[in-house]
C-alpha positions in Angstrom: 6.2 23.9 71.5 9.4 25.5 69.7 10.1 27.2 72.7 10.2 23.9 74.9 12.0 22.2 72.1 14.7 24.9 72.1 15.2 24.2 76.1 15.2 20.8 75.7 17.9 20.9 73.9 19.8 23.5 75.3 19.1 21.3 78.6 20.6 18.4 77.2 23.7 20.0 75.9 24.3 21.1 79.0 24.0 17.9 81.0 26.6 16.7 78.0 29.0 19.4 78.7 28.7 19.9 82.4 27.1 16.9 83.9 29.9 14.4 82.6 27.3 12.9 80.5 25.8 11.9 83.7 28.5 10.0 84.8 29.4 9.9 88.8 32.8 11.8 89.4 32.0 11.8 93.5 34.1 8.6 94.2 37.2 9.5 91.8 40.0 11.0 92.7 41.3 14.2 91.5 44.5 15.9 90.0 45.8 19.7 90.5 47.6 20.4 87.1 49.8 23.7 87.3 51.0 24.8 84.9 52.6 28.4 83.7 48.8 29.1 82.1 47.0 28.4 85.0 45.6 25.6 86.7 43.7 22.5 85.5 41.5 19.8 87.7 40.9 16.3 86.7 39.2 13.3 87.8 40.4 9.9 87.6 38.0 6.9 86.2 37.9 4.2 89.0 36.8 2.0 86.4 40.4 2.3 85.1 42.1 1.2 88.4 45.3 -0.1 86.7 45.8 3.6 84.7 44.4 5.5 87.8 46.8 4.0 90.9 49.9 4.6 88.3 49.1 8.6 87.5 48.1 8.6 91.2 52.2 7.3 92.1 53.7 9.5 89.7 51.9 12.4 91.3 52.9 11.7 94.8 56.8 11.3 93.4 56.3 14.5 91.8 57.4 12.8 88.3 55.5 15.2 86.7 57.1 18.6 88.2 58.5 20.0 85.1 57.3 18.3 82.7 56.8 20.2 79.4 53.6 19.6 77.3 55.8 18.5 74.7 53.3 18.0 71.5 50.1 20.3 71.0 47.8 20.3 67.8 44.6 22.3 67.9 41.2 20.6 67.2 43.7 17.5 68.5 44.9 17.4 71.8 47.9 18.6 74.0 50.5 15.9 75.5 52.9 15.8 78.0 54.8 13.1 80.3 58.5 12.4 78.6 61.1 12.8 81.4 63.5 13.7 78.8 61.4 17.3 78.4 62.8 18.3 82.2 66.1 18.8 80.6 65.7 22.2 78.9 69.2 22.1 77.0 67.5 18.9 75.6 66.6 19.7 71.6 65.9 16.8 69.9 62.0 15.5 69.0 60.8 14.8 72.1 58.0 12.0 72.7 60.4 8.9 73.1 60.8 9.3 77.0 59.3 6.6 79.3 59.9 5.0 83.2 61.0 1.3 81.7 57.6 0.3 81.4 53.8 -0.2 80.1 50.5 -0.3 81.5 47.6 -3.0 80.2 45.2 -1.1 77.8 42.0 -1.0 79.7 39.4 -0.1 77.5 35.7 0.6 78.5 33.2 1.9 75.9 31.8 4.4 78.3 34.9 6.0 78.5 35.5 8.2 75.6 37.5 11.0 73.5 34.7 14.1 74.2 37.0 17.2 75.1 38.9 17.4 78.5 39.2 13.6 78.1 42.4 12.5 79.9 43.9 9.4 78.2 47.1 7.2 77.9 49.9 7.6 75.0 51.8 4.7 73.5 53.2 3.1 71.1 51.9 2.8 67.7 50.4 -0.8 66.1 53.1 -2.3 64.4 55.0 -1.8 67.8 52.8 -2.2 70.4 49.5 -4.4 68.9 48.6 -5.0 72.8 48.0 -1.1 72.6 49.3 -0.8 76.1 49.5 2.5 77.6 53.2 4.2 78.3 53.8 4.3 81.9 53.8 8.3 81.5 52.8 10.1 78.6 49.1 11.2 78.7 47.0 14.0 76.6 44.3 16.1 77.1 41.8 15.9 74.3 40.7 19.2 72.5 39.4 18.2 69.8 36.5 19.6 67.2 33.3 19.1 66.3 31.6 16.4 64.2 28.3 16.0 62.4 26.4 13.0 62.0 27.2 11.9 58.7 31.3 12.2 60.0 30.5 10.5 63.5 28.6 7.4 60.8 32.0 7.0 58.4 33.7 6.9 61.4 31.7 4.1 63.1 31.5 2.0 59.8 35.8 2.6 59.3 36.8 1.4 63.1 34.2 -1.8 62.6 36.7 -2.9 59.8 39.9 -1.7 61.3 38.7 -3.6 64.5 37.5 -6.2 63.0 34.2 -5.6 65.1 30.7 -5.2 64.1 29.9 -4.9 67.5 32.0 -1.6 67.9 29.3 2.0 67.5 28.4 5.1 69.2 25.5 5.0 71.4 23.5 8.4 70.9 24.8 9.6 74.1 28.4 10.0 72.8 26.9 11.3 69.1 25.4 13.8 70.8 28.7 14.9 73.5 31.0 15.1 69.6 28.6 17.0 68.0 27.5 19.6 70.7 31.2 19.4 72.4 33.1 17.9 70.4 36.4 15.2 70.7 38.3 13.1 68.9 36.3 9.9 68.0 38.6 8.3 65.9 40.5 7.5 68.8 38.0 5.3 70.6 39.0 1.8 71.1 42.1 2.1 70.5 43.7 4.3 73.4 42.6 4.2 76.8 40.6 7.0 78.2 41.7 6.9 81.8 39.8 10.3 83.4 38.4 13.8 82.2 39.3 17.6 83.0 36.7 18.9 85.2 38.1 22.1 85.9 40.3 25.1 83.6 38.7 24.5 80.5 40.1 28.0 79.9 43.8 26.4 80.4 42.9 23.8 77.6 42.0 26.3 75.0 45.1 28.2 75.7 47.6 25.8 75.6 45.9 24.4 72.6 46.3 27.6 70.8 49.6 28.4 71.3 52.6 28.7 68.4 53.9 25.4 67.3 57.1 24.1 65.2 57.2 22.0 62.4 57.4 18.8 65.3 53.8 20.1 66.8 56.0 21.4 69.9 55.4 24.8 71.5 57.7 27.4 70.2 57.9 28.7 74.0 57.6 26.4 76.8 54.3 24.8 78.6 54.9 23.3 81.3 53.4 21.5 84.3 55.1 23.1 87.3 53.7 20.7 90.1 50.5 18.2 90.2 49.3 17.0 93.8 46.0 14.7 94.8 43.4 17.1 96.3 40.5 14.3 96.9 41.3 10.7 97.1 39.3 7.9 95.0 36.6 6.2 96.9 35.6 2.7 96.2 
């Protein structure tokens, strides 16, 4: 009995981490990232059309060709997109960079911060209470671990910053933060738009590499090209 509890689990955890908590990827289009630490792949939601059909036209006008990942915290996420980054005689705190304009938040609850999530920057609250997306900036989710009583004092603080009883964690996404780990706190209120599927290896890398006092790499990351290699089906 402790042995087939033992695989059950095991089984599960791996349907979290590898089977896109059983979520169809076949009909989403996907992204070559290349970078100088190797190569990441990532699918893009087609429940996000509106986030999706924008990274998929920056892409084709090779917008993102280099680009530096401009901001990385570990356990956090890494971030890239500000035009201004191309410019490498450019030494100010980058992060402000945009093309002129923003894209309607498009928030679906099954569509969460678990690690390799792909998801849209923007403007903070106070600025921006829409929370609409920049039409550029994006970050890859690292994140960390959480246990249940953390994943609970979460839930119970964004139902009163939200204003929404309704807003909780189904046991699906417990499960994917505390066996894979993410950044829950920042459900709801950024909008997750695709995942990394491939280069996992190119996340933990970046992530762990020497930062300044502005969270900016100390040598440059950068994306030297991005192209489609499989179309979105509807």
């Amino acid at each position: 009995m402790k042995k087939l509890a033992t695989l059950l689990l095991t089984a599960a955890i791996s349907m979290t981490m590898f089977g896109q908590d059983q979520k169809d990827l076949s009909k989403c289009a996907v992204v070559k990232i290349l970078t100088n630490y190797g190569t990441m792949k990532v699918a893009l939601y087609n429940e996000t059309p509106q986030h999706r059909d924008n990274f998929i036209k920056l892409v084709k006008s090779n917008f993102y060709e280099d680009v530096l990942f401009h901001r990385v915290i570990k356990e956090f996420m890494i971030q890239a997109g500000d035009p201004q980054s191309k410019d490498s005689t450019f030494t100010g705190r980058l992060g402000g960079g945009g093309v002129g304009y923003t894209i309607p938040a498009e928030f679906v609850s099954e569509l969460f911060h678990k690690k390799g999530a792909l998801a849209a920057a923007r403007q903070g609250d106070d600025v921006n209470p829409e929370k609409a997306s920049s039409g550029c900036q994006f970050y890859i989710v690292t994140g960390r671990q959480f246990d249940r009583k953390e994943i609970d004092m979460l839930e119970r603080r964004l139902k009163t910053m939200y204003d929404n009883p309704e807003f909780h964690y189904n046991e699906n996404q417990r499960l994917t933060y505390m066996t894979f780990g993410g950044a829950p706190h920042l459900d709801g209120a950024y909008t997750v738009f695709g995942e990394l599927i491939d280069g996992f290896e190119v996340l933990d890398s970046i992530e762990s590499v020497k930062t300044d006092p502005t969270d900016r790499p100390v040598e440059p990351v950068r994306i030297i090209s991005m192209s489609i290699i499989k179309n979105y089906r509807k």
